[in-house]
VOBA-1610 file (N, C-alpha, C; in pm, whole numbers, padded with zeros to 5 digits, always signed):
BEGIN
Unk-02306+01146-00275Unk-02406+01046-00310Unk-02528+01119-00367Unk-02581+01050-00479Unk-02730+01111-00538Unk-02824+01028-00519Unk-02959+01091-00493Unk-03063+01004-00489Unk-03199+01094-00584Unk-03284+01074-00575Unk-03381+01090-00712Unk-03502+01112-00553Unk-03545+01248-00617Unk-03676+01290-00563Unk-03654+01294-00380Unk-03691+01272-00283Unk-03737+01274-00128Unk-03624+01159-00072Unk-03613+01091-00173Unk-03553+00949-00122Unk-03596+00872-00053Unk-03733+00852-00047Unk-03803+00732+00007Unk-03827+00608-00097Unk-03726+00529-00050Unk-03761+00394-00090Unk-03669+00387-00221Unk-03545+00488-00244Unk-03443+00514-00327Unk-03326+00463-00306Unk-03238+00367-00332Unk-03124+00348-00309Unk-03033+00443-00345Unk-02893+00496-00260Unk-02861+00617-00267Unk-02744+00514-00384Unk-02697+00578-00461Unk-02583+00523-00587Unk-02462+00612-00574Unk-02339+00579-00666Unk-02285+00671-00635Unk-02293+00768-00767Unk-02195+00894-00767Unk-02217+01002-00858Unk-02129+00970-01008Unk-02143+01013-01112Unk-02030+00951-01234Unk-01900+01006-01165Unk-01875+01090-01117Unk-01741+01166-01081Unk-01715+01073-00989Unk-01786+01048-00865Unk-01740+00966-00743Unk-01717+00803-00819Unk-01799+00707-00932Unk-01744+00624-00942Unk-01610+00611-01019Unk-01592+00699-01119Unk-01453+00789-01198Unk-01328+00737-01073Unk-01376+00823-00988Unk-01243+00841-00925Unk-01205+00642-00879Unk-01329+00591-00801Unk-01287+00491-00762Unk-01260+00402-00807Unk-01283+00416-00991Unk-01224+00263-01058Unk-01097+00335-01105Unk-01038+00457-01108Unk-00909+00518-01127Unk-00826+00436-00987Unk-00866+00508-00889Unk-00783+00437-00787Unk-00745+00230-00806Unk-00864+00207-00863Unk-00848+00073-00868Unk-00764+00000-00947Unk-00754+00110-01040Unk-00647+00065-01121Unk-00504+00077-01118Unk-00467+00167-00999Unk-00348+00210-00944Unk-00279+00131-00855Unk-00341+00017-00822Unk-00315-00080-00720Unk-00300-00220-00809Unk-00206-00311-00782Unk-00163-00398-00842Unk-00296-00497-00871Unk-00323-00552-00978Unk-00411-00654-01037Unk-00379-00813-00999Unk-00487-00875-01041Unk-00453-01060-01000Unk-00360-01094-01083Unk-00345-01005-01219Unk-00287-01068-01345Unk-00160-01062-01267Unk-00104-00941-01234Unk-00001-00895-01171Unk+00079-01005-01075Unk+00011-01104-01008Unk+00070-01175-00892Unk+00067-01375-00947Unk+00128-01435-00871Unk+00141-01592-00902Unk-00007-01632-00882Unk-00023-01705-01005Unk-00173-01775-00977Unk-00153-01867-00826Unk-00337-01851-00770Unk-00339-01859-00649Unk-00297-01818-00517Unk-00320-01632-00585Unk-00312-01563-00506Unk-00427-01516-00518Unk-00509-01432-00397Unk-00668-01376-00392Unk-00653-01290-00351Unk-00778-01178-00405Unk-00801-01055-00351Unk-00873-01094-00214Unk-00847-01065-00074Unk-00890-01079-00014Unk-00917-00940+00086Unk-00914-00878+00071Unk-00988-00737+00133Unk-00957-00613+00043Unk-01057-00527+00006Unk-01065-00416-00064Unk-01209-00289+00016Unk-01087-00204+00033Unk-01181-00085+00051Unk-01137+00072+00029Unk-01229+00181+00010Unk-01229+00305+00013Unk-01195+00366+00140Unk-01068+00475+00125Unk-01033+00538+00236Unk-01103+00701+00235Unk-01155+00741+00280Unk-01198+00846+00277Unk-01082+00948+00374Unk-01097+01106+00390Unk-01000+01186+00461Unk-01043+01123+00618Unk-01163+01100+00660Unk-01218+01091+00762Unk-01139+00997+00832Unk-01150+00863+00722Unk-01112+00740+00809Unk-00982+00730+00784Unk-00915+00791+00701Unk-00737+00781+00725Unk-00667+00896+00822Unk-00769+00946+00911Unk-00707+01019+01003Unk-00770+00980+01117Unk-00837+00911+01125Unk-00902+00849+01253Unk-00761+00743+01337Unk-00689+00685+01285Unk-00605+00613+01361Unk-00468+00676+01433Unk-00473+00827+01380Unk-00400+00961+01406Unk-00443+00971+01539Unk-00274+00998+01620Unk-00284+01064+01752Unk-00378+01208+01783Unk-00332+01260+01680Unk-00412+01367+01671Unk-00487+01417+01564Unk-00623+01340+01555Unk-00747+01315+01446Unk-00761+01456+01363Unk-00808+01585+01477Unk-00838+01679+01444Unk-00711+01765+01313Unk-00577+01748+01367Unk-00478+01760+01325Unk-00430+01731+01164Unk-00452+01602+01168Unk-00440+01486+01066Unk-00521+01556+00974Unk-00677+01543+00976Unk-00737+01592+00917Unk-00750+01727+00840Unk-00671+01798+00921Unk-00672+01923+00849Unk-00531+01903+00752Unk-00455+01832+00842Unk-00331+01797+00649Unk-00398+01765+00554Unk-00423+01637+00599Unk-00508+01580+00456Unk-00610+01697+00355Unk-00640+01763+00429Unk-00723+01876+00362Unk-00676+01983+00334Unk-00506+02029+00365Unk-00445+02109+00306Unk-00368+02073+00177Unk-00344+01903+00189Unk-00267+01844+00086Unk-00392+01826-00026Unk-00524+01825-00038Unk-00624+01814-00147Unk-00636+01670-00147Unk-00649+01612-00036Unk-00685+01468-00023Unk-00816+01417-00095Unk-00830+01329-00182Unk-00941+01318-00264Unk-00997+01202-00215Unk-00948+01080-00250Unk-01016+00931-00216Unk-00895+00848-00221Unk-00913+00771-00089Unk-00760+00644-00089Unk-00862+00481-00157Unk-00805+00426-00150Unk-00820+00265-00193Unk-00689+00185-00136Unk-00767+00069-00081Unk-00690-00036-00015Unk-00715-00191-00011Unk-00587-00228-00024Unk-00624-00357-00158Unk-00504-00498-00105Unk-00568-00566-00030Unk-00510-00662+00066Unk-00501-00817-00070Unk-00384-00871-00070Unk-00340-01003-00164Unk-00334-01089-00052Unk-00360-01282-00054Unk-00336-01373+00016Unk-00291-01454-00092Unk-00158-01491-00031Unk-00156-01636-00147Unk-00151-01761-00075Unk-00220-01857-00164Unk-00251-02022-00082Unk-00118-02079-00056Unk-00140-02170+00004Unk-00019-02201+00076Unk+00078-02290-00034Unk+00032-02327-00124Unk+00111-02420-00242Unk+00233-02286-00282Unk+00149-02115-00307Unk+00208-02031-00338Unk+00298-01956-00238Unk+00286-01972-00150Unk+00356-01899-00027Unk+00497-02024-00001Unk+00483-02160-00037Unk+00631-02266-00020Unk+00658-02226-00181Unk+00675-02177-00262Unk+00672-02218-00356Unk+00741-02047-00438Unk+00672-01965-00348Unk+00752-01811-00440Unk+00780-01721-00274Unk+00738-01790-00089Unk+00801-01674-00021Unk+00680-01646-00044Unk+00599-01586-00053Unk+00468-01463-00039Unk+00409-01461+00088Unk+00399-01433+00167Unk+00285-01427+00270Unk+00182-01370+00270Unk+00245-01195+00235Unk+00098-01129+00218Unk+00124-01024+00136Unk+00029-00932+00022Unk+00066-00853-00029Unk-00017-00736-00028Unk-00027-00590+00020Unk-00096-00502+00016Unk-00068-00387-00073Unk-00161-00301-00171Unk-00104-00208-00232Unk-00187-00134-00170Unk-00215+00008-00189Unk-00299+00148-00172Unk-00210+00225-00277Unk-00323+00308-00294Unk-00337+00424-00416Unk-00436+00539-00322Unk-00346+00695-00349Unk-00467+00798-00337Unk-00419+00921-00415Unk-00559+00959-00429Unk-00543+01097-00489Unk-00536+01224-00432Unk-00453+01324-00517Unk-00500+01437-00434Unk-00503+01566-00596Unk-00514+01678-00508Unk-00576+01794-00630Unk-00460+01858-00688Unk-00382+01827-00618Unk-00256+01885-00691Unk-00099+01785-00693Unk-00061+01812-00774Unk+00109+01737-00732Unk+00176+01764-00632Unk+00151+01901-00601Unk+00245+01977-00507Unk+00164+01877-00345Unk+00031+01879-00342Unk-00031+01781-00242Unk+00020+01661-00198Unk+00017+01611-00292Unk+00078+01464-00335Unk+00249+01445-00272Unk+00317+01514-00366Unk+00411+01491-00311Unk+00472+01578-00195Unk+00406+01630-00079Unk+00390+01681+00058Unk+00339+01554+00152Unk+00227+01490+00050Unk+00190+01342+00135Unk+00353+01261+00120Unk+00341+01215+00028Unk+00470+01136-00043Unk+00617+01142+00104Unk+00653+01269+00136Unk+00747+01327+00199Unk+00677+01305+00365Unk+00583+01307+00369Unk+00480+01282+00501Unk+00540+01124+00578Unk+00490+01070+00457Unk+00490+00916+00456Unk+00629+00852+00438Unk+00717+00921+00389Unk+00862+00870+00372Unk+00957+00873+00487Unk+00888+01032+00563Unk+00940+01052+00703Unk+00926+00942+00803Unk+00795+00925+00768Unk+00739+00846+00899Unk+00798+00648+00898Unk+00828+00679+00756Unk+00891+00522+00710Unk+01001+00500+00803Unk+01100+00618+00777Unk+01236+00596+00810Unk+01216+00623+00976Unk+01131+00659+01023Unk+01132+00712+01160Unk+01049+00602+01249Unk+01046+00528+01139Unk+00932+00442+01268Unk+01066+00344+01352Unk+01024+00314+01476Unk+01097+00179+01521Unk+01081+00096+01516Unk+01132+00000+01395Unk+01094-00100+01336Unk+01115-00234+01417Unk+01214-00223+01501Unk+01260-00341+01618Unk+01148-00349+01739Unk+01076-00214+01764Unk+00977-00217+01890Unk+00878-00256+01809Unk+00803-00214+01704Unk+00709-00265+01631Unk+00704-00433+01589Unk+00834-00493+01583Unk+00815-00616+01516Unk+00861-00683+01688Unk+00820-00651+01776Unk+00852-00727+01933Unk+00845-00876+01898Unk+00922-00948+01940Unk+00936-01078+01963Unk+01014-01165+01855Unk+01080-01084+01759Unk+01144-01130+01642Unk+01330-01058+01734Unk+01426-01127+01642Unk+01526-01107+01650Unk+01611-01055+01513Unk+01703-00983+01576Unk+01810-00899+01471Unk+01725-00854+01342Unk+01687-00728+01394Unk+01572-00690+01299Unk+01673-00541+01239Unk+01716-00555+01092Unk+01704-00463+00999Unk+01701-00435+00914Unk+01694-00298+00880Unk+01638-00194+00789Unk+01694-00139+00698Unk+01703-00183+00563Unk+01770-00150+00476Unk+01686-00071+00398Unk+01746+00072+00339Unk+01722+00119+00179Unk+01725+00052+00124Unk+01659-00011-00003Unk+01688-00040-00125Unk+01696+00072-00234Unk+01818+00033-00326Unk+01885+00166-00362Unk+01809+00113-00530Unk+01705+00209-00611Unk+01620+00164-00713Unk+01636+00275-00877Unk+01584+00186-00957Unk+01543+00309-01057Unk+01464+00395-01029Unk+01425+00507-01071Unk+01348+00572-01074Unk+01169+00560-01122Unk+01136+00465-01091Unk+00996+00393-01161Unk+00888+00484-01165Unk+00918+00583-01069Unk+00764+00697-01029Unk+00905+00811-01013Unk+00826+00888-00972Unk+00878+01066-00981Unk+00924+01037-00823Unk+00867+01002-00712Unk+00951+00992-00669Unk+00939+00861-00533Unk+00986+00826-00517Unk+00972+00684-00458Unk+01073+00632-00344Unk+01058+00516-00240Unk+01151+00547-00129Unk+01117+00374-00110Unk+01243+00277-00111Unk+01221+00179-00109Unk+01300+00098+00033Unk+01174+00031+00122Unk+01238+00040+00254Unk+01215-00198+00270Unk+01364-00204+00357Unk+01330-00344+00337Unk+01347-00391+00508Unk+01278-00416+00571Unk+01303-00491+00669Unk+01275-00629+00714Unk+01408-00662+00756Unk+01428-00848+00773Unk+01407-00852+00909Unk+01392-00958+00898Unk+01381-01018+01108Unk+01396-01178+01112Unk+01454-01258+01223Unk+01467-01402+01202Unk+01387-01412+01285Unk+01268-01541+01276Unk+01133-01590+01355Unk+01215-01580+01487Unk+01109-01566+01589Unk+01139-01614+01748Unk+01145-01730+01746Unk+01271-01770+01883Unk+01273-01972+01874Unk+01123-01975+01907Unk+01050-01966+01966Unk+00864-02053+02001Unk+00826-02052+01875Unk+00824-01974+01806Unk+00746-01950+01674Unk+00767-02120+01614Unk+00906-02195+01648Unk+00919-02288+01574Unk+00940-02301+01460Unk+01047-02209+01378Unk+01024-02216+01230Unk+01184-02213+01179Unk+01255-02202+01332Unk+01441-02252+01293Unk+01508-02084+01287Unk+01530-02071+01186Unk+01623-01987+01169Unk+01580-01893+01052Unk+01441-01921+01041Unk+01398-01874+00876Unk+01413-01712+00921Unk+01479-01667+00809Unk+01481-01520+00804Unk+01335-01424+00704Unk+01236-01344+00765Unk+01163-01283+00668Unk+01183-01141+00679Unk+01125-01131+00579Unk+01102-00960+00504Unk+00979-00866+00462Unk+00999-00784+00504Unk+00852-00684+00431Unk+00913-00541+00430Unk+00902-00561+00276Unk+00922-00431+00173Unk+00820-00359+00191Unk+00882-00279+00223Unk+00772-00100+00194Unk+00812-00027+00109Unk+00763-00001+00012Unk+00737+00074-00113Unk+00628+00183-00077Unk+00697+00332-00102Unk+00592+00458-00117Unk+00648+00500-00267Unk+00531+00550-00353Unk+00562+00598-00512Unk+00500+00698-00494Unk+00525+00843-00522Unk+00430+00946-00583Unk+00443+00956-00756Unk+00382+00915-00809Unk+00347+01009-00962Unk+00251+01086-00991Unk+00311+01227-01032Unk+00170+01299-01052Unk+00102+01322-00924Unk-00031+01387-00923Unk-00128+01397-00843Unk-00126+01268-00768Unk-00098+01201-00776Unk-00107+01048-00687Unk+00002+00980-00618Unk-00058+00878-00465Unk+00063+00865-00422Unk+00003+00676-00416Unk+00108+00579-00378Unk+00069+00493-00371Unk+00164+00401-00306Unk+00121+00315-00211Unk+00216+00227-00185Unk+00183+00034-00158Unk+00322+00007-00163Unk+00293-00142-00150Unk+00360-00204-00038Unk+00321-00281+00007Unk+00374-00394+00138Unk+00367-00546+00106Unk+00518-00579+00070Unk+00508-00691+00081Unk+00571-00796+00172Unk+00498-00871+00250Unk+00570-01024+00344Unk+00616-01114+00289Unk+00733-01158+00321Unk+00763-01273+00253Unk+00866-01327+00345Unk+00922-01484+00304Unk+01000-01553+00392Unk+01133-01548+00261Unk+01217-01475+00314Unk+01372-01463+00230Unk+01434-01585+00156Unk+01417-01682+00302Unk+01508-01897+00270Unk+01401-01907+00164Unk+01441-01905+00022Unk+01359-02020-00060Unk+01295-01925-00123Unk+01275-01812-00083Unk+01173-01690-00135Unk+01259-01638-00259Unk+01209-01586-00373Unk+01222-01490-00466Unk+01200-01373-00496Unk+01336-01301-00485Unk+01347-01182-00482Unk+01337-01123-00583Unk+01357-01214-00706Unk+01306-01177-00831Unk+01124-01099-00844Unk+01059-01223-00796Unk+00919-01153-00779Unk+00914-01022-00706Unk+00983-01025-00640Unk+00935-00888-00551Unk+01013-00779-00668Unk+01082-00800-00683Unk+01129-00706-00763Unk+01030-00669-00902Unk+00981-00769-00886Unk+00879-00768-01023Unk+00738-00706-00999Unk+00717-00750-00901Unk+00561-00672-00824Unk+00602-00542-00794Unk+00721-00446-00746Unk+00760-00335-00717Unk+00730-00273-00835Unk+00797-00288-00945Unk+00733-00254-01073Unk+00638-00256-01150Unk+00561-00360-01136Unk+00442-00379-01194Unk+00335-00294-01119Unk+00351-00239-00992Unk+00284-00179-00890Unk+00339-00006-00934Unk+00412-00013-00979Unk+00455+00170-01016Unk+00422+00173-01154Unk+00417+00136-01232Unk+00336+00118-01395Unk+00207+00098-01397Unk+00162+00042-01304Unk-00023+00056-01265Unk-00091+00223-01246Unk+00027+00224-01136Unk-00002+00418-01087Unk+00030+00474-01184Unk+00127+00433-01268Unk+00138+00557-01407Unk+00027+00518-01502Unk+00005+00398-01556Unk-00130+00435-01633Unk-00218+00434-01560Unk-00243+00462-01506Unk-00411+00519-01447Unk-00403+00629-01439Unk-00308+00700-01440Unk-00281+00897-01434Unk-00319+00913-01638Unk-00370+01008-01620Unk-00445+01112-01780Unk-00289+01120-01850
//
């Protein structure tokens, strides 16, 4: 951050390099154009090394990856669609993130970080109270350099009240280049279009490639 003279009574701004990076990241993350009208941006923020290792078992740890991988600046970028759009295309919720780092070799060390931890998570203890919960690869083109496409279904709990509806949330990790990025999308399968998702998967890895030099 720069400020002018003592800084009394200066609002601190940010630097040309520091806003550089953050409308780069912004552009790496899927757009409104990108999604069914009456869908909203509804949360956007900057990840710094600090605060993406703060939710780390081991902070101190974390932090020093991120700082061996050349962790630069994350961005995180939360979609809602209204409910006309959610009966109408399946959407529930859509999240992308984009980050940078100083090298490729960084990047895709994160990339491999994050792919581990995809396939390793327990997706049945994590989604508690849902039934017959799994986890499929989706087997893809090559859209980014290198990319890992993860799909997990689950059918509502009977209380939930919603029958038999089966949903889904795709996890998408992309590295291209110096950059890694990923997307999460919710959706309800009965009635839902898989076409869109398939279409936002891509439109979300062509964002991260043009915004790279």
């Amino acid at each position: 951050m720069a400020c002018d003279g003592d800084g009394d009574g200066v609002e601190a701004t940010p630097t040309p390099v520091a806003s550089e990076v953050q409308d780069q990241l912004k552009r790496m993350v899927l757009q409104l154009d990108d999604l069914p009208s009456g869908v909203i941006l509804a949360e956007e923020f900057f990840v710094t090394a600090e605060q993406s290792a703060v939710e780390s078992d081991d902070r101190e740890a974390r932090l020093a990856k991120l700082k061996e991988w050349g962790y630069t600046l994350g961005y995180d970028a939360t979609y809602q669609p209204s409910p006309a759009v959610s009966t109408a295309a399946g959407l529930i919720l859509v999240n992308g993130t984009a980050s940078l780092y100083s090298s490729v070799e960084g990047a895709s060390a994160s990339f491999a970080d994050a792919a581990q931890t995809a396939r390793t998570t327990d997706w049945a203890g994590l989604f508690g109270g849902v039934e017959g919960v799994n986890v499929e690869e989706i087997s893809n083109p090559a859209l980014t350099d290198e990319m890992l496409w993860l799909r997990i279904t689950a059918k509502a709990a009977p209380e939930a009240g919603l029958g038999e509806e089966t949903f889904a949330q795709d996890i998408i990790i992309f590295r291209e280049g110096p950059a890694r990025g990923s997307l999460m999308i919710a959706w309800a399968m009965d009635g839902g279009r898989s076409d869109l998702i398939q279409t936002l998967v891509e439109a979300h890895a062509q964002r991260l490639k043009d915004a790279l030099p």
